[in-house]
C-alpha positions, 0 to 999 in steps of 0.5 A, a space after each residue: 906230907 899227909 899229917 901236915 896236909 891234914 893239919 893245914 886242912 884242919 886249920 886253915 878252916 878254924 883260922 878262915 872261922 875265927 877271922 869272920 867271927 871277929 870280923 863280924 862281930 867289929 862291923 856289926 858293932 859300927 855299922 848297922 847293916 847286917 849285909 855289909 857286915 856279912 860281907 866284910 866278914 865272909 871277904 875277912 874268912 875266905 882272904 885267911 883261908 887262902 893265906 893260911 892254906 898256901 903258906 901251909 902247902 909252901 911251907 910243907 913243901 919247903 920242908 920237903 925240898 930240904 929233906 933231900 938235902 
């Protein structure tokens, strides 16, 4: 369980950093605010980190639980 913890924990940044990059860069091109932007992509990042992290963790856990079987 500690690699695949390790990577989860190594890429669910790296996915959470991608999605505000992308977010970001969208709504500074539509929208001249920079703070709106800022949140839209900080709200985008933290929204990825959560999902890829708990899909990682279930997903980890789920291959536990059949390794017993």
């Amino acid at each position: 369980m500690s690699i695949a913890l390790v990577l989860s924990l190594i890429f669910s940044p790296l996915a959470a950093m991608m999605a505000f990059l992308i977010t970001y860069d969208d709504y500074r091109r539509h929208f001249p605010e920079r703070g709106r932007a800022l949140r839209a992509g900080f709200e985008a990042a933290a929204l990825t980190f959560a999902v890829f992290l708990l899909l990682s963790v279930g997903a980890i856990l789920l291959m536990e639980r059949m390794a017993k079987w």
